[in-house]
N, C-alpha and C positions, 0 to 999 in steps of 0.2 A: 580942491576944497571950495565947497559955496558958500559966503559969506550972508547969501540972501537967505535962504531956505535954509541953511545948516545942514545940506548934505542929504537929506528927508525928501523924498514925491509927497506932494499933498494930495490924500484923496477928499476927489469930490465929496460933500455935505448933500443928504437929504436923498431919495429914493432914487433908485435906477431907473433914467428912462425911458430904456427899451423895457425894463420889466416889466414899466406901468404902463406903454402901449401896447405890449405884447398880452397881457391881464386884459387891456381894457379891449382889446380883439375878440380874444378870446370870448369876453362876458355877451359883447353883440354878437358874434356867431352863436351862441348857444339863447340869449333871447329871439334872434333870428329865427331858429329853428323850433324855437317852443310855442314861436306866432304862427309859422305855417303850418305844424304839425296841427295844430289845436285849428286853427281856423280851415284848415281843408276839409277834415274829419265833419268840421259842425256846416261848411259851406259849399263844398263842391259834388257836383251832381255822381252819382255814382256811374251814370253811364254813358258819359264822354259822349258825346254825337256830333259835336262841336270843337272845332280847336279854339274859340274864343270862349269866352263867358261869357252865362246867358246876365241878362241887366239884374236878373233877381241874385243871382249867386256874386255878380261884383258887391252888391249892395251889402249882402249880408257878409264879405268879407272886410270891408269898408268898417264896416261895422263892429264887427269882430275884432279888429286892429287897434282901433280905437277903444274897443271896450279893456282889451287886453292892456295897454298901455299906461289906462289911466287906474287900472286895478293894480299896476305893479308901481305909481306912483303912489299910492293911498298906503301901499304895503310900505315901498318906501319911509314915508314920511312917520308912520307908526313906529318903528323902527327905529328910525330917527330919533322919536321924542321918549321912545322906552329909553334909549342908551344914556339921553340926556339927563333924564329923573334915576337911571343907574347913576351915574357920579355924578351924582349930587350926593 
């Protein structure tokens, strides 16, 4: 008999956090591949002659990365400020 506990495991309080690193893998792998797909398509030469990139296609993927990222924070934050005027 436990006089401390009463006999009882206490489970952990508040989210799993292999499930929250394992999610938040998950979500960069799948932004990972939403940026290369989209920015190859718009930035890489179709016929390869080169195993480097030429200075104009780094550019436009530089680019492209950037454009991508700060479009998925603006979505973000919309998002954000809809849920916040929801509960309210």
């Amino acid at each position: 008999m436990n006089f401390f506990g009463g006999g009882q495991q206490q489970q952990p309080q508040g989210p799993d956090p292999v499930f929250a690193a394992k999610t938040e893998m998950e979500m960069y792998t799948d932004l990972f591949n939403k940026i290369s797909s989209s920015c190859y398509h718009k930035c890489a030469s179709r016929k390869h002659r080169d195993q480097d990139l030429s200075l104009g296609e780094m550019t436009c993927t530089d680019r492209c990365v950037a454009k991508y990222l700060d479009s998925q924070q603006l979505i973000g934050e919309v998002l954000r400020k809809a849920n916040e005027a929801q509960q309210q």
